[in-house]
Phi, psi and omega in degrees: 000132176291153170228158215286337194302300223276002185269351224256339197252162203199123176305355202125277186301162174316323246226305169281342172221053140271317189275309171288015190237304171285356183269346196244347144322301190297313220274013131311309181171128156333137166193185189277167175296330192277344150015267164299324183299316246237289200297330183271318192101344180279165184304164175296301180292317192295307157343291171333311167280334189283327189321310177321300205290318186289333198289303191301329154307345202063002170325289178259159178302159174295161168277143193248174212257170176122164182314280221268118153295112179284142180257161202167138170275130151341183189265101175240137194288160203093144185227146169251182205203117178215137194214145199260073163267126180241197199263256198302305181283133138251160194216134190232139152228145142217134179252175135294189194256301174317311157327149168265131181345310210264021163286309173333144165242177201222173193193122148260137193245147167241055176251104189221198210265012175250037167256110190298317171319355195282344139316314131322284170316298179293292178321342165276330175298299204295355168269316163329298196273345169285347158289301193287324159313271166278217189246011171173165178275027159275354196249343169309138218231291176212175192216106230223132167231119180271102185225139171321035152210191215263132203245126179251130184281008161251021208198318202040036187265169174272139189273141196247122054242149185270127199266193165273157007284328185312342207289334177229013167222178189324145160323139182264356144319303191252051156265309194281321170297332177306311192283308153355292173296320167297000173270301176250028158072021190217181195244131180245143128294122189219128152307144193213131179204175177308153174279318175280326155338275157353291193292334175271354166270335121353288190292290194288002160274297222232001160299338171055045189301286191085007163250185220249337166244116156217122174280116160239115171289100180251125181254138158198231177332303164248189154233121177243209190195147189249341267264125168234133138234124190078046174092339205226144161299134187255093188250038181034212171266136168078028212033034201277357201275149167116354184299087173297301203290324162279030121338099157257137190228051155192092193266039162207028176254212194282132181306114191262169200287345176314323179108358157292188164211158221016079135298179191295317206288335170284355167288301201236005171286156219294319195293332173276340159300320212259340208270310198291318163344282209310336200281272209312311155331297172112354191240015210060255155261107193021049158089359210234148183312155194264105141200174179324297188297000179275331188290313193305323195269002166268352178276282197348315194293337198121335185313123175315291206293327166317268193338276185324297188306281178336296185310305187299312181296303176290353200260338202252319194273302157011282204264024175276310188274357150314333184269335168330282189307325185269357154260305225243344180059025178303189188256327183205168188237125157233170173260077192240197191087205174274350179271009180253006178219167194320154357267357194301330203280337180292346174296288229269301227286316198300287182328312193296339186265328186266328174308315159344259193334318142003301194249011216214123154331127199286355198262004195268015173178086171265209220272024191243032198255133150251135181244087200234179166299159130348117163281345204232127154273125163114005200305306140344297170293328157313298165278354137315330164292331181278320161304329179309280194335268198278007152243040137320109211259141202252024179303000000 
């Protein structure tokens, strides 16, 4: 049985990292050759040899009879790893390389990053579930972390300004590897980037879109915004690009934690919602603790005000993203965070969609344009896992 540390290291050469760019390909997900062509940026023969080269390794599996040949990794030692961190929630997936995505298993902590403790607490889950995954928390590999703020991808430092929680400690990437080591006796790496980044390499990897632009738009606390094209993340400079939610569209409107004013996020972010809900009631949300999900499951229940207030929020991120459309055309939209999945999205999405339409050139989304929910649960943590996978340092 192969084992993933040692598949992961590379000579170097022209050649070898032709090669670790389809083997870290596979061991994302499984595919066909022209797949692979489409997802590495590399030729068709060079694929081809490589493919060649790992199957004769026993690396990937042999080839099997049928039209399309799927390429699949052999049976290999190692577990990858990907964690979701939000303010309230963290979300873990881990698999082998051998696995299929939806094979993974998974874990919610109601542990997030303004708990000074999320670092202990997530790295015990994550030596946990890589025991019950491979054969001891020694088979941990790599490690890929997604967190709500903004990541420069060369430095993999956090881009300022440093909001809370972060603003007086260690970077949080190297919290969770310390502990992390102090857990399993080893030196862990662990990759770090925007949450939304993450949730749209997540969606176009493992979502089955097949286009060529897409943006995911994550709403929960904040908003944030995701953009792939052509396969690759689009993180400008200093990673700053997808701050969607600091858009401003109201510029004499409430002042924001960025240090603008009337950005998205003050409009339509969880606090000011739970805020406008508590004002009319007089009780916050009708008496039940002040967040997002209390206000989503009393508009499900019916509540008028829940409901309005949700339905205003999506017609204004609508017609935000309608201002979108006319820069950028995507092929799809998703909607993620907590407005992208039940029951919010059956709320949010109409409004959100007749708000588009408002704002956005009717040619910049016809009639192959999507605008839907999340497809991938956990999408964020998925693409942090895949990230662990290719930025695995390959000495």
């Amino acid at each position: 049985m192969n084992e993933l540390s040692k598949l992961l290291r590379s000579s170097g050469d022209t050649k070898a990292e032709n090669r670790q760019a389809v083997l870290r390909s596979v061991m994302a997900k499984p595919g066909s050759q022209r797949d692979l062509v489409r997802r590495t940026g590399r030729s068709k023969a060079m694929i081809s040899s490589a493919v060649q080269e790992l199957r004769a390794s026993n690396v990937f599996l042999p080839r099997r009879g049928g039209r399309e040949d799927v390429v699949r990794m052999g049976p290999t030692h190692g577990v990858v790893v990907g964690v979701e961190l939000g303010f309230q929630h963290t979300y873990i997936v881990a698999r082998r390389v051998d696995q299929d995505y939806d094979q993974a298993m998974s874990a919610v902590l109601e542990t997030g990053a303004e708990a000074a403790v999320w670092p202990a607490t997530v790295a015990a889950r994550i030596r946990d579930l890589v025991g019950l995954v491979g054969d001891g928390a020694e088979e941990l590999t790599t490690v890929g972390l997604a967190i709500p703020r903004m990541v420069d991808p060369r430095t993999q430092e956090l881009t300022p300004p440093l909001l809370p929680p972060w603003e007086n400690q260690p970077a949080p990437g190297d919290l969770l590897a310390q502990k992390l080591g102090e857990l399993t006796g080893q030196e862990v790496q662990v990759a770090v980037d925007n949450d939304a980044n993450l949730g749209a390499l997540g969606e176009s990897v493992y979502g089955g879109y097949d286009r060529e632009t897409l943006l995911y738009i994550k709403v929960s606390t904040g908003v944030g915004a995701g953009i792939m094209i052509g396969g690759i993340v689009v993180r400008g400079r200093l990673g700053i690009a997808g701050e969607f939610g600091h858009m401003v569209v109201d510029p004499q409107g409430r002042f924001c934690a960025c240090g603008g004013r009337g950005c998205l996020e003050t409009i339509v972010g969880a606090d000011r919602l739970v805020e406008q809900a508590g004002v009319v009631t007089g009780t916050g949300v009708s008496g039940h603790s002040q967040n997002l999900e209390d206000l989503i499951r009393r508009a499900d229940r019916g509540d008028l005000v829940c409901r309005r207030v949700l339905t205003e929020a999506a017609g204004h991120l609508g017609r935000a993203l309608g201002s979108v459309c006319n820069l950028l055309s995507p092929d799809v939209i998703v909607i993620g965070g907590t407005w992208g999945t039940a029951p919010a999205a059956a709320i949010v999405l109409p409004a959100c969609s007749a708000g588009l339409n408002q704002t956005a050139m009717p040619a910049t989304h016809g009639d192959d344009f999507q605008l839907c929910p999340t497809r991938v649960n956990y999408a964020g943590a998925h693409g942090a896992l895949i990230m662990g996978i290719q930025g695995a340092r390959s000495e």
